[in-house]
C-alpha angles and dihedrals in degrees: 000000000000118000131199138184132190120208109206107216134178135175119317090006108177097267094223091048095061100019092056097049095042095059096031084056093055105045085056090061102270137143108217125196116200109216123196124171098273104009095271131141114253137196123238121241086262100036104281109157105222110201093218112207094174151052121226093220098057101042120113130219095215087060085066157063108188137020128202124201110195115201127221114147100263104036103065091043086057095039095048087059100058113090102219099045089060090047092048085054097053097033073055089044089053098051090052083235106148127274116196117179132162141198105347086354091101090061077072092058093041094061097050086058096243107119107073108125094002118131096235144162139197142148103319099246092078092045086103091051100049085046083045090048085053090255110153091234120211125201091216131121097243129004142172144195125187092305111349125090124185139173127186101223147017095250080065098057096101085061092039091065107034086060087038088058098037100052076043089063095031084054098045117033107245 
């Protein structure tokens, strides 16, 4: 079976957070697609150049099996008011594929209207936005809840990734 996974990046995303799950996906046999609004590169909070190859306003859930959101201050809040983004999360949600964000990264989710009721984490200067969205928030390095995986910081990735890959295989069967 192929899988493929899409990260979802804008301006001044945190560099880690896009840089470690974009290799560690990868290693693990993975195609990755990077998608940016309106297909551009774009340049990482610390100066990371990001080869962009979609658009986020052209990707389709059914190409893929798991979505990442990186955080970074700028990027989500770009990313959470653009229409289609927030339909290709919940078209994602619906189809129980997995959904792994990080640090800002769940603003992403909130806006799509996915996180009522979820166990989730995240920096914590969205905690009172996830509480706010109804999100059952955790103070916790790494948690998951059917298919979304979230973490509240880069020093956390490892973590990050291991949960994400593992709710991926618990999801779907290796």
């Amino acid at each position: 079976m192929m899988k493929k996974a899409v990260i979802f990046v804008g301006p001044a995303v945190e560099d880690t957070e896009f840089a470690y799950p974009y290799y560690r996906l990868q290693e693990d046999d993975f195609t990755v697609d990077v998608a940016s609004n309106g297909g551009g590169d774009v340049i990482a909070k610390h100066g990371l150049p990001i080869k962009v190859n979609a658009d986020v306003k052209k990707v389709k859930p059914e190409d893929y099996d798991l979505l990442v959101v990186p955080g970074g201050l700028e990027s989500p809040d770009r990313l959470r008011q653009v229409p289609e983004v927030l339909q290709f999360i919940r078209d994602m949600n619906a189809a129980g594929k997995v959904i792994a964000s990080v640090c800002h990264g769940p603003w992403v989710l909130l806006s799509a209207g996915i996180v009522k009721g979820k166990k989730m984490t995240c920096y914590v200067g969205c905690k009172d936005d996830l509480v706010n969205a109804g999100a059952d928030y955790q103070n916790v390095n790494v948690i998951s809840d059917g298919n979304i995986v979230t973490a509240p910081h880069f020093r956390d990735n490892a973590a990050w990734l291991k949960e994400t890959l593992k709710v991926y295989y618990a999801i779907n069967k290796k």
